[in-house]
N, C-alpha and C positions, 0 to 999 in steps of 0.2 A: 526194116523201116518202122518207125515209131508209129502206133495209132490211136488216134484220138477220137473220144467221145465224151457226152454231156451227162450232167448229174442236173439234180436241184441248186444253182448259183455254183456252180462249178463245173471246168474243161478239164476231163481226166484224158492222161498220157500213158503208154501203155511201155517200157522200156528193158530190152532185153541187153545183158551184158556175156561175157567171158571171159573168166581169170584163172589164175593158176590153181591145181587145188592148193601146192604146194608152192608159196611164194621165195621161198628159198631156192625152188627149181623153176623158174618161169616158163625154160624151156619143156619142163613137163607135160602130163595131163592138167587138163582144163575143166572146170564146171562152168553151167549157166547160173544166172542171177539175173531175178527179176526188179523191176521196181514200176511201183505205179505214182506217175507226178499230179499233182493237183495245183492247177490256178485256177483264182477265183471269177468268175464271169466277168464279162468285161476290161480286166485288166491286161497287159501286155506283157506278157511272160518276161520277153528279154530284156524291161525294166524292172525287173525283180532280182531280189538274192537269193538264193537257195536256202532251206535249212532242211536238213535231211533226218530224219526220225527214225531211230533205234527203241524198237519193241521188245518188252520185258521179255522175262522165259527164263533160262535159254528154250530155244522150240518152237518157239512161234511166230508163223508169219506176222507180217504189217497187220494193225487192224482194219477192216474193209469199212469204211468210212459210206454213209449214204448222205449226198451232199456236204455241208457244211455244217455237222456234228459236232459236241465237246471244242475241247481247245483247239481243232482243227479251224474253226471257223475264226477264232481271233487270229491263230498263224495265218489265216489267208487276206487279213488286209495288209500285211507289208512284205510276204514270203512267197514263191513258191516251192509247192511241200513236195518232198520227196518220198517214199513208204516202201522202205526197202524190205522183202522179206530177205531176212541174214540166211546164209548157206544153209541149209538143209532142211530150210521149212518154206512153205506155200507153195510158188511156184520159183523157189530156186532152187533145185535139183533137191528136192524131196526124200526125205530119208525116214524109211520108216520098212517093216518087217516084210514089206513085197520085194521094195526096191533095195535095201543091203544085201541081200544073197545075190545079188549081181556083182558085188564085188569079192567073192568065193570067199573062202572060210571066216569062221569066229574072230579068228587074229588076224586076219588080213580084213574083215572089219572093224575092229577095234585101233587098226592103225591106221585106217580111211577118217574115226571117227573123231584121232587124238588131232587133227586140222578143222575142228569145227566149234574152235574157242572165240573167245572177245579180238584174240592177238590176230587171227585169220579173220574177223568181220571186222576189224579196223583196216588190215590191209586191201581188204577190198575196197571198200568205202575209198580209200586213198588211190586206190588204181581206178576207179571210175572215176569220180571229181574232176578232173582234166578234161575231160569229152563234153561233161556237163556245163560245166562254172566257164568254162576255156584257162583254167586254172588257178585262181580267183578262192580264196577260202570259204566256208562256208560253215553255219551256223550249223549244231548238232544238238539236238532233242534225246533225250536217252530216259527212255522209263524205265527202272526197276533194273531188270539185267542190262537193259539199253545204257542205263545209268555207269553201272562196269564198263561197258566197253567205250563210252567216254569216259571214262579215265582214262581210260589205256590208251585211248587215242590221246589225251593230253601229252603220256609219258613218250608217248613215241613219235608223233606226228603231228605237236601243234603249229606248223608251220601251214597246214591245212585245214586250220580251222579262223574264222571271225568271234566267235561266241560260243559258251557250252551253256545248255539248260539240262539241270538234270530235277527228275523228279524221283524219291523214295527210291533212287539207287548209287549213295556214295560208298565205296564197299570199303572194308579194312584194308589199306595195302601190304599188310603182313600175318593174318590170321592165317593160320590153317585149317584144313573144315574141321579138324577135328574142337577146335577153338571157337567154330562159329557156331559150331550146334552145339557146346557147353554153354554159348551163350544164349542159344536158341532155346533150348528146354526148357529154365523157367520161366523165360518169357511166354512161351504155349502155356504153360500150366498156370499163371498170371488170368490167360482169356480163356482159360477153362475157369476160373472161380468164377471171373467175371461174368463170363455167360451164365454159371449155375448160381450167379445172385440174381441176375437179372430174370432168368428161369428159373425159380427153383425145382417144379415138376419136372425137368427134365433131364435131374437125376437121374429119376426111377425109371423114367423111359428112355434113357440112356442104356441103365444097368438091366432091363428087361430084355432091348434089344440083343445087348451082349449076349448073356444067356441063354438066351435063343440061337443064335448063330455061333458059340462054342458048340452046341450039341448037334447042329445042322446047320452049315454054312449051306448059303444060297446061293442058286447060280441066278444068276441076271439075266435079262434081255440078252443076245449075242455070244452069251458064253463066262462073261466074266462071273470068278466065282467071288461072291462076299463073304469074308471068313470076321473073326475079332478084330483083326490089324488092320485091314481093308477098311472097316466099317470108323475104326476110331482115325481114320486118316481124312476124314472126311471133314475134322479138326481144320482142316486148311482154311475153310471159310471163313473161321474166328480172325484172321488177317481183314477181312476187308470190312468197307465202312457199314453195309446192313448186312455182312456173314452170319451174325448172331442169330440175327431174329430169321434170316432163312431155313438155318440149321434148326431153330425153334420148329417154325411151319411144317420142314418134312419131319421132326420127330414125333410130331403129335398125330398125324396119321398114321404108323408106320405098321399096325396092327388092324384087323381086321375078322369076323366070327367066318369060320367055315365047316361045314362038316364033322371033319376030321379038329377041329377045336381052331383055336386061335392062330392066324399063319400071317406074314407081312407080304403086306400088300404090295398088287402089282406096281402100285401107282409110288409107293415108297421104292421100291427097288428098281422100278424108270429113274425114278429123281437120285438114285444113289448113282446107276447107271454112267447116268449122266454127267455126273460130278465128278465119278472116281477113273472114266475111262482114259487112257494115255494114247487112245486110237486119233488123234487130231493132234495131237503131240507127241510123238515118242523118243526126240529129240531128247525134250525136258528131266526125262526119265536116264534116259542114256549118261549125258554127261553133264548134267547137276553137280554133282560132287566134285566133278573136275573143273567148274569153273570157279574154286578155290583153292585147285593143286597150283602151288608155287615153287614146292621144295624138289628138286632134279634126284634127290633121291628116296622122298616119302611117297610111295602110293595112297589113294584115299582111303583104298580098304575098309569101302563099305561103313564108311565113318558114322552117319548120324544112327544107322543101327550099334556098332561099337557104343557111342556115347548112351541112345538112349539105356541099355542095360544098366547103366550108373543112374539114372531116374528111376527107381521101382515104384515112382507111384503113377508110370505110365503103362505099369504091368497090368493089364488087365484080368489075367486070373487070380491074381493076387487081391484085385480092386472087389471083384465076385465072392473071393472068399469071404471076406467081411465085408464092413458097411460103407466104405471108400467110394465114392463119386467115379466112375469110369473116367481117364481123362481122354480127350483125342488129340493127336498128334496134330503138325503143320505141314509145313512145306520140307517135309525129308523124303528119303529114296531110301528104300529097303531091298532086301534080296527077293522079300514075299514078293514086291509088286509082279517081278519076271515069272513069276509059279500061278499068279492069281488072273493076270490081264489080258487076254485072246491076246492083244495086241503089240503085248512083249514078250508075249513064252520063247517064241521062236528066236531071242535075243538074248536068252538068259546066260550064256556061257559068252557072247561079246560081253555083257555088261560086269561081266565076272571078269574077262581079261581088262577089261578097263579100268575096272575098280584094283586091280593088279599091277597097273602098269605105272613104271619110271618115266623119269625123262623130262617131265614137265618144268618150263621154264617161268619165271616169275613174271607178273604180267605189269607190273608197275615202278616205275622208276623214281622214289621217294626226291631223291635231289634236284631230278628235273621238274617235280611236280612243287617243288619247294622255290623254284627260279619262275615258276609261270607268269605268262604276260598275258596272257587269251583269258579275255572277261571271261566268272566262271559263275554264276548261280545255281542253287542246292537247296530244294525244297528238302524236308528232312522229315520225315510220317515221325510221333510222339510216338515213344514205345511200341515202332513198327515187327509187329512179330516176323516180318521175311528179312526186313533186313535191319542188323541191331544198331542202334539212334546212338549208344554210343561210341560204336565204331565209327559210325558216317560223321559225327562230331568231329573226334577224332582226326579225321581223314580231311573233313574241311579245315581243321585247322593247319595243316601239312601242306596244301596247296596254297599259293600265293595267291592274295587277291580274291580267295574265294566268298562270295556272300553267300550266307544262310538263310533259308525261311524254316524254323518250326512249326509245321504244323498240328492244329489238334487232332486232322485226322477224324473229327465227327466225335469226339471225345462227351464224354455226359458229364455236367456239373450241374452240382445241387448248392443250391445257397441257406447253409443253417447260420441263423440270425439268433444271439442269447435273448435280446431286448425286443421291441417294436420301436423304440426310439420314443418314446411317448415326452420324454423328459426334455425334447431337444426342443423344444420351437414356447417359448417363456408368454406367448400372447393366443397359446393354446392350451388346452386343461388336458393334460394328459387322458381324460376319460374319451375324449374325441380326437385326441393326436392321435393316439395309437392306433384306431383304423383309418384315420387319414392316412399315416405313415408305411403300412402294412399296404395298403392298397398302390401306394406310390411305389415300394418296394418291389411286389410280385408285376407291374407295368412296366419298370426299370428293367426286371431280370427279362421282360417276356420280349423287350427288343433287341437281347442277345443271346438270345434262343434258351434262354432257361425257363422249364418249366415249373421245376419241383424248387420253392421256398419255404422254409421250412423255420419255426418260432420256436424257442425254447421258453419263452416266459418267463423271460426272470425281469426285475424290475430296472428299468431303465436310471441308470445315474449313480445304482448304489450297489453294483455288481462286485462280489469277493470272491476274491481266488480263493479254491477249497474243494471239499470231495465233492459236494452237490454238482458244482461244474464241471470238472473234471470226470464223475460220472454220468452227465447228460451228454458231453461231448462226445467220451467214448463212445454210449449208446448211439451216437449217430454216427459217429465213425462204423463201427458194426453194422448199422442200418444200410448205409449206403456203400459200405465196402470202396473205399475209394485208394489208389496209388499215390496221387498227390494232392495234400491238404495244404490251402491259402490260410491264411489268419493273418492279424493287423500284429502291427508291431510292440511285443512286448516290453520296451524298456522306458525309462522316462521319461527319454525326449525324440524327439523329432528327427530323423534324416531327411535326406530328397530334398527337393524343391523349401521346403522349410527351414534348412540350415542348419539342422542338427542343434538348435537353441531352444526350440520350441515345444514346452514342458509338456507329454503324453494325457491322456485322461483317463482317471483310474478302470474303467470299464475296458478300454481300447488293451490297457496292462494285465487285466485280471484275464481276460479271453486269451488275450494272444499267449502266456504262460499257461492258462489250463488246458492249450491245444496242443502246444508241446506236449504235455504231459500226456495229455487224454489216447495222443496217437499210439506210444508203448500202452499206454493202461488195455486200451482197445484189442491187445493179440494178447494179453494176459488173462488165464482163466479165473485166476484165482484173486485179481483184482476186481470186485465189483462182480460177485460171484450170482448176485441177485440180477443180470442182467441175461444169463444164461436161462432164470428162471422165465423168462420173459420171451423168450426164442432168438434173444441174439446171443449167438456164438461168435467167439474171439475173430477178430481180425486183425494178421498179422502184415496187409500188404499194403501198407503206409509204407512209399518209398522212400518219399521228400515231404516234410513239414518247409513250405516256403513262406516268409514272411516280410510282407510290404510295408513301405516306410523304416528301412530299417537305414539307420546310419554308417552300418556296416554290410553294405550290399555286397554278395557276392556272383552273381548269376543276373542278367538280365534278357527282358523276350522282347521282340523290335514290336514299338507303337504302333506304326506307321499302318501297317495292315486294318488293324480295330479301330483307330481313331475313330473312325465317322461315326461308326456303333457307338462307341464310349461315348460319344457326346450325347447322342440322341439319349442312350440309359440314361445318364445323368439327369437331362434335360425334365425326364417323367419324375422327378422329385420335384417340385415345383411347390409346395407352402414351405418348403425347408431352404429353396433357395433363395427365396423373396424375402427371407427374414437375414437371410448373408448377408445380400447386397445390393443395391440401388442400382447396380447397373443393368442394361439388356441380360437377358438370362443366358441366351446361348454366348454372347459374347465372354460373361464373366465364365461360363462351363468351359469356352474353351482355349479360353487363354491359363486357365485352372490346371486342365489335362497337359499342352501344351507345352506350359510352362514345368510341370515335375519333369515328360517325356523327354526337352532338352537340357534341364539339368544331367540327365543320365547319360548322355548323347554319348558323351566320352569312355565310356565303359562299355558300350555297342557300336566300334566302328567307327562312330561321328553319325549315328543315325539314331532316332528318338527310341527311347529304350525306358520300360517299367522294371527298375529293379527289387529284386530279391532276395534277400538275405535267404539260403536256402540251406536247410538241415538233412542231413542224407537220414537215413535209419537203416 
């Protein structure tokens, strides 16, 4: 019998199920599955539709919600929510180094553990629905790995669904792992630069660490021992939106004076503890790798160690030996983990037959996912280091009907400006426009979260394309190390909203060509050799030069989202917009914005779109 109790603005539900392990035998053995349901106070459950939530991992239960937390509390004005923990984590029969030796040997669990894929939490999801809904489709939520196994639910059983939400997990439906961690490495080593621009000390206390734990690995709180690999795995944080500055905080304590000389601290090796154990997930550990096996007759074989050996600048004694940056790894599975972690040793030879094993069937149905009727939206993380953006691209474009959101994902931008604009407002004297305009500038950027505005001084109106710009750009391309540079449009006339007639302004031409340019100049040593003099060294991770107003757009990102921001930015320009136009200010800003975002419409969908002419590099 179901039972119920109360939270903060919400009635939790407590609901136990039984399915087949094996759904091709129903007659079979059976496992439990739990789920915990949440409606919001006050509301009437059985006037509600269900949507059921799939949590990332693989490995890990639902998250334990207290009240009306995150996007849990917006689902709870028109839903009730579902919080399945998927087979073999929380409380649906629990899998982990106590309870597998119940199922007798290494390969009699490694063939318990080939039924604990996306293809087996979609059919259960499908075998309970019926009890719940009284058969009735329903809405699916899929974070991350939750995001996988909606798909797979798409390909297999959209007749039971109303809606998909996925967030940062549209996966490739034909990669093999060996294919996603070729994709995955440089993207790690991308938020390794990044982190050690944004860090630089924590190079050295990086490669200190290392060094230390080459000549004496640590054991931990519990048992786990911290060796080099362990330590650089801790990389995984670099995936999330404040992992950086975390990974920052514990490296800066991680030493400490003792007697016997300098040793790392308890309080460092709690927080590694912490981070690196697989005792709350061992799931994750187990069959990661396998939830990209497609191919019936490829095993994974231990794939993102295979791959990374083709990275040697993840080599870490190699990194020691000379002056090389340690890098840390991300979301991969090694053989070390089952040698290093109390909580997988006892697993090591399952996780070796698994990483061994055939058989594996494909989990996605391209044609049927290309016929889809089931509304489907697809938040998409910008250069998500777990799952690659342009696989999920990719893959949203393969399914029918899909909508996309890109997001930034908490992304930093800096705004370098060549001029102050002093030149622009004819009933100002440029000795007082320019901090008029400067001041209106840095209020503009700080309503959409830009802190850092940055002048290059050059004179407003009479800007030449040349080495001087070309090398101040690059210096700040170095400066701020950035993947994707904006600049305005280089050529002579106008696209967008403007017609494509309307003759460019030589400053707007000289920038937008010296950034093109500036981006290569910037990873070249020996361009502008005088800047290396200076402490900036070459950067070469300029991925995309994108550029606005171009009449030959290729790329565009949905308005819809920023609008309001963009208007408000705009709006803090205010002596520059009084001299445009005699009308209301917000009304001229935002029939302004508006008006370009529906020209574009047609190249996003029929939804308002900022187009981009965009250059790869």
């Amino acid at each position: 019998m179901a039972h119920s109790y109360r939270q903060p603005g919400t009635v939790l539900t407590d609901h136990r199920f039984t399915v087949p392990l094996d759904h091709a035998r129903p007659d079979g053995e059976r496992i439990e599955l739990y789920a915990r349901e949440v409606v919001a106070t006050g509301k009437d459950p059985e006037t509600l539709p269900w949507l059921l939530y799939l949590e990332g991992g693989p490995g890990f239960g639902a998250r334990r919600f207290v009240g009306r937390q995150a996007w849990l509390a917006r689902a709870l004005t028109e839903y009730r929510v579902l919080l399945l923990d998927q087979r073999g984590t929380g409380r649906s029969t629990p899998l982990n180094r106590q309870t597998l030796p119940l199922r007798g040997t290494p390969a009699q669990q490694a063939e318990y553990l080939a039924h604990f894929r996306s293809d087996s939490i979609v059919r259960d999801a499908e075998a309970i629905r019926p009890g719940l809904t009284g058969g009735a489709p329903w809405t699916v939520l899929g974070q991350s790995f939750g995001g996988f196994c909606a798909t797979h639910y798409l390909s297999t059983a959209p007749e039971g669904l109303s809606a998909v939400l996925i967030t940062g997990g549209l996966p490739s439906l034909t990669a093999t792992a060996d294919e996603v961690y070729e994709a995955a490495f440089p993207r790690i080593e991308r938020k390794n630069l990044t982190h050690y621009a944004r860090y630089p000390m924590d190079v050295e206390r990086a490669r200190r660490i290392a060094a230390h734990l080459a000549d004496r690995p640590a054991e931990l709180p519990g048992g786990y021992r911290l060796t080099v690999e362990a330590f650089q795995s801790l990389g995984i944080l670099l995936g999330g939106g404040d992992g950086s500055h975390q990974l920052h905080y514990l490296l800066e304590d991680a030493f400490v004076p003792t007697p016997a000389g300098p040793a790392l601290s308890d309080a460092f090796l709690e927080g590694a503890r912490a981070l690196l154990s697989f005792a709350g997930h061992p799931l994750y550990a187990l069959v990661h790798e396998a939830i990209y096996a497609q191919d019936p007759a490829t095993p994974t074989a231990w794939a993102a160690e295979r791959v990374r050996a083709g990275h040697p600048r993840f080599d870490a004694a190699k990194a020691l030996a000379g002056d090389e940056p340690l890098l840390f790894t991300g979301e991969t599975i090694h053989p070390w983990h089952f040698t290093t972690d109390p909580a997988l040793v006892p697993l090591r030879e399952t996780a070796e037959l698994l990483a061994a094993r055939t058989g594996w069937q494909p989990l996605y149905d391209p044609a049927r996912l290309a016929a889809n009727e089931v509304p489907v939206a697809a938040a998409v993380y910008h250069d998500d280091m777990y799952v690659d953006t342009a696989d999920s691209l990719a893959t949203a474009r393969a399914v029918r009907g899909l909508r996309t959101w890109v997001t930034d994902g908490g992304r930093e931008v800096v705004y370098v400006l060549a001029t102050r604009g002093e030149a622009g407002i004819d009933s100002i004297a440029p000795a007082d426009c320019g901090p008029l305009r400067e001041a209106e500038q840095r209020a503009s950027a700080a309503v959409v979260g830009v802190s850092e505005v940055e002048f290059l001084d050059y004179r407003d109106g009479v800007l030449e394309y040349g080495l001087d710009l070309r090398r101040d750009i690059a210096a700040a391309i170095r400066r701020h190390r950035p993947e994707l540079v904006v600049t305005l449009n280089h050529r002579d006339t106008w696209g967008g909203a403007q017609g494509g007639g309307y003759w460019n302004t030589p400053d707007h031409k000289a920038v937008g060509r010296a950034v093109l340019d500036a981006a290569g100049d910037a990873g070249n040593r020996w361009i502008f050799p005088e800047l290396i003099e200076q402490g900036l060294e070459p950067w070469n991770g300029v991925r995309w030069v994108a550029v606005s107003g171009s009449a030959t757009p290729t790329h565009a990102a949905d308005a819809g989202p920023g609008l309001e921001r963009s208007v408000k930015s705009l709006l803090e320009h205010k002596a520059y917009i009084e001299v445009l136009t005699d009308q209301d200010p917000e009304e001229y800003v935002r029939t302004f914005l508006t008006g370009n975002a529906q020209q574009a419409a047609a190249r996003f969908g029929g939804r308002p779109a900022v187009p981009f002419e965009v250059f790869p590099r």
